[in-house]
N, C-alpha and C positions, 0 to 999 in steps of 0.2 A: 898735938892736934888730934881731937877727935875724930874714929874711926864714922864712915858713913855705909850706913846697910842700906845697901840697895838690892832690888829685887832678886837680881841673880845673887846675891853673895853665898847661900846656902849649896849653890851649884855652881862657883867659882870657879873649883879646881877641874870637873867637868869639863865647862866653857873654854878654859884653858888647856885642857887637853886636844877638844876636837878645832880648836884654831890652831895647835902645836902640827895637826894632822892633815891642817889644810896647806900649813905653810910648804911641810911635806911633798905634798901632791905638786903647788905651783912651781918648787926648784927641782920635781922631775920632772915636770913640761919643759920648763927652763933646758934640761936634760937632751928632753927629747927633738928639740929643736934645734940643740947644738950639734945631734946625731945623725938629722936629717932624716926622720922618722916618718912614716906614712902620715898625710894630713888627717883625714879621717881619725887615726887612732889618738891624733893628738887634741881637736876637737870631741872625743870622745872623753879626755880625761878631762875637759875644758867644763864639760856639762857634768861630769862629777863632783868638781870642785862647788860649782853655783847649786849642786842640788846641797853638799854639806853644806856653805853657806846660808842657804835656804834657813836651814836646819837650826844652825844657831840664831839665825834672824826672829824665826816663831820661837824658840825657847825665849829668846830674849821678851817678846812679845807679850809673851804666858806669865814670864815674871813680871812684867811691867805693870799688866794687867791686874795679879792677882794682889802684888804684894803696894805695888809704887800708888795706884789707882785706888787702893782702897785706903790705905797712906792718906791720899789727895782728896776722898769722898771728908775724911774727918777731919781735915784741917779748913773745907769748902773750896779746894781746887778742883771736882773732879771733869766742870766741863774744859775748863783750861788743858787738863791733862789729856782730856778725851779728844780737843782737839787736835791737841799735840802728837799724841797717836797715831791718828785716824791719817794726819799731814806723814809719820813715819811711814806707815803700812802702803801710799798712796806713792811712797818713792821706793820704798821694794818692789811694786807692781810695775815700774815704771821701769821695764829695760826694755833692751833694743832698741 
């Protein structure tokens, strides 16, 4: 079976480090809730983790953008893709 390049794949092992680093962070909340940890502090790690996330969401984004979208402009998917996007970005925006 043919390998599939997708946007991110040149920054794979990257992407997979800073998820290796989130998962990290959420089984020491886990940690810290089993310790009975100040609320605050543990809410504070809560908003660390969603800004890494963040993080890899716009990488993700940036590849999609530069490499999948331009991909999609040459085969004549690009408003399909744009849409598709624009519906992604529109549920990252979308918490609480």
């Amino acid at each position: 079976m043919a390998t599939v390049e997708r946007g991110y794949t040149a920054t794979k092992e990257q992407l997979l480090a800073r998820l290796r680093r989130v998962e990290g962070q959420v089984r020491g909340i886990e940690r810290m809730v089993e310790s009975d940890r100040y609320c605050i502090d543990i809410l504070t790690q809560i908003s660390a983790i969603q800004a890494a996330l963040d993080k890899v969401a716009l990488g993700l984004l940036d590849d999609h953008a530069r490499h999948c979208m331009h991909k999609g402009a040459e085969t004549g998917q690009a408003e399909e893709m744009t849409t598709e996007m624009m519906a992604a970005v529109g549920r990252l925006m979308k918490r609480g």
